[in-house]
N, C-alpha and C positions, 0 to 999 in steps of 0.2 A: 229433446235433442241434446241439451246440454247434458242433461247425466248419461244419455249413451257417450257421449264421446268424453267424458270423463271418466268413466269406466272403462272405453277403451284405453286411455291413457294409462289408467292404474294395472291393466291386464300385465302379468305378467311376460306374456310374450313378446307385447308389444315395448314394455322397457329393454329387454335383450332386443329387440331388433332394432331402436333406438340407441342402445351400448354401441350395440357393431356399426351402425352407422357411423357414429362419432369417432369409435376407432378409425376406422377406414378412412377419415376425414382429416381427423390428427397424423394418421401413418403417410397418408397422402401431401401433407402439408409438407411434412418434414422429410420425403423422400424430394422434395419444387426444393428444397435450401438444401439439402447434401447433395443431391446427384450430379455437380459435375468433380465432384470427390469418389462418386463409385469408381471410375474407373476415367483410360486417359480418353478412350473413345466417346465416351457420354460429355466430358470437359469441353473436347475438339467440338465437337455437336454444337454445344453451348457458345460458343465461341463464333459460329459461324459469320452469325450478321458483322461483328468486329472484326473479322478476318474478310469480309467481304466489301467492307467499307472504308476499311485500312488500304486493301491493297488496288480500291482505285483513286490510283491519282490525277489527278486533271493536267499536269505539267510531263506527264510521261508516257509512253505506250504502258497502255496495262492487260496484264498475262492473268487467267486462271488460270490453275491447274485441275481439275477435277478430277474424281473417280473414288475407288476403293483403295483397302489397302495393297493392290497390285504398284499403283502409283505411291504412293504412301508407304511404301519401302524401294520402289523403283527409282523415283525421282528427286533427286534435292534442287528443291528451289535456289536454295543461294548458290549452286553449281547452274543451273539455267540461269542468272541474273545475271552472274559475275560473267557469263560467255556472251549475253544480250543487252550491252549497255543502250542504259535509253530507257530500258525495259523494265515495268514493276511488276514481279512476280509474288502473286499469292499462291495457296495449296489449300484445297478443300478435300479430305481424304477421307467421311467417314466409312467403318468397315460396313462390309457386306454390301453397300448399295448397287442399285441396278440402274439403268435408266431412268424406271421409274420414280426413283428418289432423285436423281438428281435434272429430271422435266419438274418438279415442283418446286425443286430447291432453286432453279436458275429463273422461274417464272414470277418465285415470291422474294426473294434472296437479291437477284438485278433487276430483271424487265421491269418490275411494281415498284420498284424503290428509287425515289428520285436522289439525285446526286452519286446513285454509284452504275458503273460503265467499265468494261471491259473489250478492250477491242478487239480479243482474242481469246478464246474460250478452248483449252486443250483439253480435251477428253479422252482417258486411258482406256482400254478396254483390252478383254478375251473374251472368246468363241461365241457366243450368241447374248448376250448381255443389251445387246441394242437392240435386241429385234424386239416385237411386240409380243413373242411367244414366252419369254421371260416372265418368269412366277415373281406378281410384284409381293410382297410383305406387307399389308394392309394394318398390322400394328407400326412397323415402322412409318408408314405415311403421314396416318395418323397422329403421333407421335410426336414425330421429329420434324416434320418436311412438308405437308399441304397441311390446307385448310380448310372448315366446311366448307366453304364456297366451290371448294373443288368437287362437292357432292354433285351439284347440277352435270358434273360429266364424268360420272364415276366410271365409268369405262374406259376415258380416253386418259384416267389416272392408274390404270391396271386392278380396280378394283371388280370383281368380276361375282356378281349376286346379293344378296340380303344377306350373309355369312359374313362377306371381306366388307361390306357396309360396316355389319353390324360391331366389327374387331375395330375398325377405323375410328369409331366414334368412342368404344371404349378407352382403346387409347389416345384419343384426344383429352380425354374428360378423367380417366384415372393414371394417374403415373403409376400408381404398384400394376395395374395390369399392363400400361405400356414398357418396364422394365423387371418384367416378371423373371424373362431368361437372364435379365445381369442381376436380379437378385436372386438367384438357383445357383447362377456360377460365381457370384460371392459367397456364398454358404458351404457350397461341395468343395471351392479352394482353402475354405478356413481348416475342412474338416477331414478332407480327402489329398493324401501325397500324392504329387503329379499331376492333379484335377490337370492343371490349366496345360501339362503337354499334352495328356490324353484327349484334351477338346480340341485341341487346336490339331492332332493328326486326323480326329474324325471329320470334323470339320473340313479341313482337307482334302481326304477321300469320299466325304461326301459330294462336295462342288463340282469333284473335278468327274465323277461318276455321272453327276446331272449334266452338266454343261455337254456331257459327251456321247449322252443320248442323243437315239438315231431321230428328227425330227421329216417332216412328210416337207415340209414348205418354212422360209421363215418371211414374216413381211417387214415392213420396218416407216410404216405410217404416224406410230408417234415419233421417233426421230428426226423423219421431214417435217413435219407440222414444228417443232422444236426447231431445228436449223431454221426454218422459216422466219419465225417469233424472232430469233435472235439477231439473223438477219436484216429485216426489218427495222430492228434496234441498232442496227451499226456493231453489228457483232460480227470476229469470221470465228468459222466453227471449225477445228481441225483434230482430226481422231488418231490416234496411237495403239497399233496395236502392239499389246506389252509380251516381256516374252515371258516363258515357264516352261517347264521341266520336258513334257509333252507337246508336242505339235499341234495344233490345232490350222484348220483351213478360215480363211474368212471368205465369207458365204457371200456364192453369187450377186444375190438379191441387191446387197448392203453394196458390192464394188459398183453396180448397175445406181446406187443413187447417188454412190461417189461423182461419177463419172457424169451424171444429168445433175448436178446441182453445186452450190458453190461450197462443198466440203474438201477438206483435203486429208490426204490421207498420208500417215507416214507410219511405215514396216518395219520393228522393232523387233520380231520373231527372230532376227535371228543374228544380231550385236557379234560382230567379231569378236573371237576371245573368250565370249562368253560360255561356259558350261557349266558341269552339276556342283562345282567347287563353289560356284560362286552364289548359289540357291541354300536358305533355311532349312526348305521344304518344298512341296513338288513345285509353289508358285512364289514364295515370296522372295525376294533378292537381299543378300548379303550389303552389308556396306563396299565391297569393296565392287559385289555385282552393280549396283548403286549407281557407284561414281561412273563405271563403265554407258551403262543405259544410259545416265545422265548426259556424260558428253555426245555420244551420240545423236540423243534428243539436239540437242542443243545448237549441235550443226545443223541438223535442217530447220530447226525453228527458226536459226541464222538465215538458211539458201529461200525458208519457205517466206519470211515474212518479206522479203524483199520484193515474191512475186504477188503482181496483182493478184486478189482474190477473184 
């Protein structure tokens, strides 16, 4: 037994697939100590639990801000703070996420974590993003935002088969496969002019193509289950719909559990003033769009917090 498996050792195959492993191990190492240098979204990412812990204070009403970057160019915090004295406002913006990122993020991030509290949780959103029909990202879950434990209900995490399992756990367990895409678009921006406008138009016209697809029904059961949770915890939960270039409807279903449960809802679709002048691109806002959304927000987070939840 011993010289078979000395032999296997010596085999050449098995030294190269021993090399690559160790590669993989070293690349992986050093990609855990560079990456919140990739780039500013992977930093923000990294950052969260400090930005989550920071911005609850025990001596002040404390505000999240949550969402994508819709919120994350729409909103400035220190314009909501400066209009809500009293008030400590953080911002949790990483890009692309849906719900589904951020049901893991708010479950592991507040609810599990003793000493941090929010007594208001603002959450941004456009066109179907909260419902449960929403394509979660099961590298990003993995990744950035849940944990195995969240395997025992991989469904009610958006993960949907042996497939978005089997991405989850890679990216839990390997960082080169959980930041494969930022390391594709760091190497095509080293070596390609415009790389990063051309991603970010397709990008773009991607989203706004999916989101606008014709859907049969949307439900929106993890969202209640989520306001629940948070509930529960002395949280009120109030949702923003943000504006952009295009119209969008918000969906029956989502006004129907506005309306039965203790969310609130505030209509930012359509900011006085606001037009294409004041847009990047078909959804993000300018600074100057910014300050606009912002004060607006700001007023009713003013008229809204005053009313009982």
């Amino acid at each position: 037994m011993a010289g078979r498996f000395g032999a296997l050792l010596s085999a050449t195959e098995t030294r190269v697939v021993l090399s690559l492993i160790g590669l993989i191990a070293l690349l992986d190492l050093g990609l855990r100590l560079a990456e919140p240098r990739l780039s500013r979204n992977l930093a923000h990412i990294a950052a969260i639990p400090q930005i989550m812990a920071g911005g609850s204070q025990p001596d002040a009403h404390s505000m999240l801000l949550l969402g994508n970057s819709l919120i994350n160019n729409g909103v400035a915090a220190p314009l909501i703070a400066d209009a809500l004295p009293g008030v400590s406002v953080a911002k949790v913006t990483p890009d692309a996420t849906t719900l589904w990122d951020w049901q893991c993020l708010l479950d592991h991030q507040l609810i599990a974590r003793d000493g941090v509290h929010f007594e208001t949780v603002v959450i941004g959103f456009a066109w179907n993003v909260l419902s449960d029909q929403m394509r979660s990202d099961a590298s990003r879950l993995g990744g950035s935002y849940c944990k195995w434990s969240d395997l025992k209900r991989a469904n009610t995490v958006g993960l949907q088969g042996s497939g978005d399992i089997g991405e989850f756990l890679a990216a839990s367990v390997l960082r080169t496969y959980a930041l494969r895409d930022t390391l594709r678009n760091r190497f095509f921006q080293l070596g390609v002019p415009s790389y990063a406008q051309f991603t970010r138009a397709d990008n773009t016209a991607a989203t706004v193509s999916t989101e606008r697809s014709e859907e049969p029904s949307y439900s929106y059961r993890t969202l209640s289950g989520l306001v629940e949770r948070l509930t529960d915890y002395g949280t009120r939960v109030i949702l923003v719909a943000m504006p952009v270039q295009s119209r969008y409807d918000i969906d029956s279903q989502l006004l129907s559990l506005i309306d039965t449960s203790s969310l609130t809802l505030i209509d930012l679709r359509n900011v006085a003033g606001l037009d294409a002048s004041h847009y990047l691109d078909e959804m993000h806002l300018n600074d100057v769009g910014q300050q606009m959304v912002s004060e607006a927000l700001a007023e009713q987070l003013h008229a809204g917090l005053a009313t009982p939840t």
